[in-house]
LUMGUNU-885216 format. One record per residue (C-alpha): residue in three letters; y, z, x. Coordinates in steps of 0.25 Angstrom, whole numbers, padded with zeros to 4 digits, always signed. Layout:
AlaYZX/...
***
This chain:
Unk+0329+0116+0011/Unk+0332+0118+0026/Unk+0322+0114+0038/Unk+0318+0122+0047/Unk+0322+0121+0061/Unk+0313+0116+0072/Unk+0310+0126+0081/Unk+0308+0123+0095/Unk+0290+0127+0092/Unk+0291+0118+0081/Unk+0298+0106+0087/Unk+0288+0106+0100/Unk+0276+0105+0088/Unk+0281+0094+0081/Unk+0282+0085+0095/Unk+0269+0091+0100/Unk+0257+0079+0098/Unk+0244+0081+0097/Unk+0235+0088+0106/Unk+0224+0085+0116/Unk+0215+0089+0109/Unk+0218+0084+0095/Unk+0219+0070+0101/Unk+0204+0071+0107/Unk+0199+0075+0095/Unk+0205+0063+0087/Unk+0198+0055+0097/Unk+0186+0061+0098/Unk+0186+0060+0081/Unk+0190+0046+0082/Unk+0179+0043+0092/Unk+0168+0049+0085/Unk+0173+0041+0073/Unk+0172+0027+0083/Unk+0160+0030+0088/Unk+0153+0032+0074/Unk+0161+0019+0068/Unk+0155+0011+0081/Unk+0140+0017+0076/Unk+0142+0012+0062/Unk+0146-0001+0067/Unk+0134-0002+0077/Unk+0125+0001+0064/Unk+0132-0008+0056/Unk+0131-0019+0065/Unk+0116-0015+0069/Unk+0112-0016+0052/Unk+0120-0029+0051/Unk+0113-0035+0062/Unk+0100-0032+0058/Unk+0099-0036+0045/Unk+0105-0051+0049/Unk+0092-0049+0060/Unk+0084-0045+0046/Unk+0090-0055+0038/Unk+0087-0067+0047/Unk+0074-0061+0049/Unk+0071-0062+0036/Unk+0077-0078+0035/Unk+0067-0081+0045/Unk+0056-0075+0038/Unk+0059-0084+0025/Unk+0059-0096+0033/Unk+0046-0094+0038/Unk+0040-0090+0024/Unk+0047-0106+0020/Unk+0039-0111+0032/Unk+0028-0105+0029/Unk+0029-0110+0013/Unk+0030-0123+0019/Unk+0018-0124+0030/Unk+0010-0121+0016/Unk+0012-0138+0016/Unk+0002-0140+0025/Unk-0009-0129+0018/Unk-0015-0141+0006/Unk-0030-0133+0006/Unk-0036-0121+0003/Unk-0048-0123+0011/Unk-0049-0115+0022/Unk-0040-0117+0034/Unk-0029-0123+0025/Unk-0017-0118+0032/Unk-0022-0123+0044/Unk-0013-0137+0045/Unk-0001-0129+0041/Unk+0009-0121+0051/Unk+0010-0107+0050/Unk-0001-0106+0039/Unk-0012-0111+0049/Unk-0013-0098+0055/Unk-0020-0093+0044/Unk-0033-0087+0048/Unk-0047-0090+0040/Unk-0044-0089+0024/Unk-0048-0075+0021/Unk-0040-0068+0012/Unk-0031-0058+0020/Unk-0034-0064+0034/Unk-0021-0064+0043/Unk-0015-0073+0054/Unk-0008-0061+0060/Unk+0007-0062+0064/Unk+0008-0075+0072/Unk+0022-0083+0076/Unk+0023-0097+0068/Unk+0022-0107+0079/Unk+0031-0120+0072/Unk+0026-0130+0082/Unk+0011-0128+0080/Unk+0003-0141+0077/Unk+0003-0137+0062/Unk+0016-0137+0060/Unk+0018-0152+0063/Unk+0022-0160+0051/Unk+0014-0148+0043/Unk+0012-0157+0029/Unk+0021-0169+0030/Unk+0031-0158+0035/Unk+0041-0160+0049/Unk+0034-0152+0059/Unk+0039-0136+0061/Unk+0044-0138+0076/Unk+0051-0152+0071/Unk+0059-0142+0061/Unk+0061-0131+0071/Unk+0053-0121+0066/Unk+0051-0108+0076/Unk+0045-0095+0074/Unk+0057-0089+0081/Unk+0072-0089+0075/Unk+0084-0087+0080/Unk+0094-0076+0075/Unk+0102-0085+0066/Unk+0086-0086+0059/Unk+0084-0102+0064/Unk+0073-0105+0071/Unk+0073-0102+0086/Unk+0065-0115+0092/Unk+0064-0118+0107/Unk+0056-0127+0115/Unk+0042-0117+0114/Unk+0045-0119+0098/Unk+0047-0104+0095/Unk+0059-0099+0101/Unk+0060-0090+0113/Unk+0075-0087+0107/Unk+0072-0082+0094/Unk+0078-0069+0088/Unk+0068-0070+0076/Unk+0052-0072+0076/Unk+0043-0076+0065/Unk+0028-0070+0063/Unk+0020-0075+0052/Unk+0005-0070+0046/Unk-0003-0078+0037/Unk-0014-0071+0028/Unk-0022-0076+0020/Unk-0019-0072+0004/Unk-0030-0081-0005/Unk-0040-0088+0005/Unk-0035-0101+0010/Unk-0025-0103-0001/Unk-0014-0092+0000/Unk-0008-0087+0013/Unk+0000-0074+0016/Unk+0012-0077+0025/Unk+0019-0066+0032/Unk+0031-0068+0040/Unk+0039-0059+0050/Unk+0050-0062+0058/Unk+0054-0053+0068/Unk+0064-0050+0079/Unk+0071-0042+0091/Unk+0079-0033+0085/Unk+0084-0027+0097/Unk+0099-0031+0105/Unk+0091-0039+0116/Unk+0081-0047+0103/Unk+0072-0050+0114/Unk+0060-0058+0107/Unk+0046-0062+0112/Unk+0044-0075+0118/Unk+0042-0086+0106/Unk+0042-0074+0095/Unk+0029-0069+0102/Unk+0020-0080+0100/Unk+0005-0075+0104/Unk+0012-0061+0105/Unk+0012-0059+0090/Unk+0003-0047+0090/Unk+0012-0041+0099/Unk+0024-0043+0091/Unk+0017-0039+0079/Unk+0012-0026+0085/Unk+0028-0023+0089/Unk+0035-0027+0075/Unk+0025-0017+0066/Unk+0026-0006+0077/Unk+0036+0005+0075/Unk+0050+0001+0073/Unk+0055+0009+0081/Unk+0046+0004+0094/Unk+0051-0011+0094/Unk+0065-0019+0091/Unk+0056-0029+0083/Unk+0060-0031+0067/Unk+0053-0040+0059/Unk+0054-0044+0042/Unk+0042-0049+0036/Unk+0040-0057+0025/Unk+0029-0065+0017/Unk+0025-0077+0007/Unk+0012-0082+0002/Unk+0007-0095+0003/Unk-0004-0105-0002/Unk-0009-0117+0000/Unk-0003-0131-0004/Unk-0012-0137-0016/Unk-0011-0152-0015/
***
């Protein structure tokens, strides 16, 4: 078998490289690529970060439903205004089946909370209505937390007249890059909050989960 000899045309083809044009549209094919690789990252990053906001949302929640379990200590009667020497249950209005506290923030340091049935006080243990991102308890010197990432709502109803409450927790946050928060988790703002949070989703960068456990008085 015998090779062909290079001819002058064939020899100036082989040491020819690539053109202009073919090496911009590589680059405009690997560009496009980058740029949709930096979107799926961006996405990825975005999911990830909300649900560990979701997830410690959902921790904070949970320790308000044990708080509230345990400011049952202090409810010993069924007689009308029961609840009224515990914490968070005191805000229960007159015991008619389905009337409602509304949305109101948990204020820890209230004069209820103070060594509520034998127990230590809740602004001896720390307790705030705010939390921090890690999911603690946000305290400063107004007893709330003008730092806090997170923010607790609760609403007590009544279920069977002066015997069983309905307690409904929310915790909610700024889910924007900024997470700018309202002063002391908009304490005497609630309404305002409220109002903000069941609007449309698209309107505000407020999320919240809601969760909710019964309770009932402590027979002695």
């Amino acid at each position: 078998m015998t090779r062909r000899p290079m001819t002058p045309a064939r020899r100036a083809a082989a040491r020819r490289g690539f053109t202009i044009i073919e090496v911009m549209m590589a680059i405009t094919v690997l560009a496009i690529g980058a740029v949709g690789l930096m979107g799926l990252v961006q996405a990825t990053v975005r999911g990830n970060q909300q649900g560990r906001r979701i997830t410690t949302a959902t921790q904070v929640s949970r320790t308000w439903m044990e708080r509230v379990r345990t400011d049952t200590v202090g409810w010993t009667t069924n007689a009308p205004g029961g609840p009224a020497t515990t914490c968070y249950l005191s805000q229960a209005p007159a015991g008619l089946v389905g009337a409602s506290s509304g949305w109101f923030v948990p204020q820890p340091a209230g004069a209820n909370c103070v060594n509520v049935g034998g127990l230590p006080g809740a602004a001896e243990l720390g307790i705030s209505a705010g939390a921090a991102w890690t999911g603690a308890d946000a305290v400063n010197s107004a007893g709330i937390g003008n730092q806090a990432r997170y923010c607790t709502l609760l609403r007590v109803t009544w279920v069977v007249a002066n015997e069983m409450l309905r307690v409904d927790v929310r915790t909610w946050w700024d889910d924007s890059s900024e997470a700018q928060l309202a002063p002391n988790c908009g304490l005497g703002n609630e309404a305002d909050v409220v109002a903000e949070l069941d609007g449309p989703i698209e309107d505000t960068t407020l999320r919240s989960v809601e969760t909710s456990t019964l309770v009932r008085w402590r027979q002695q």
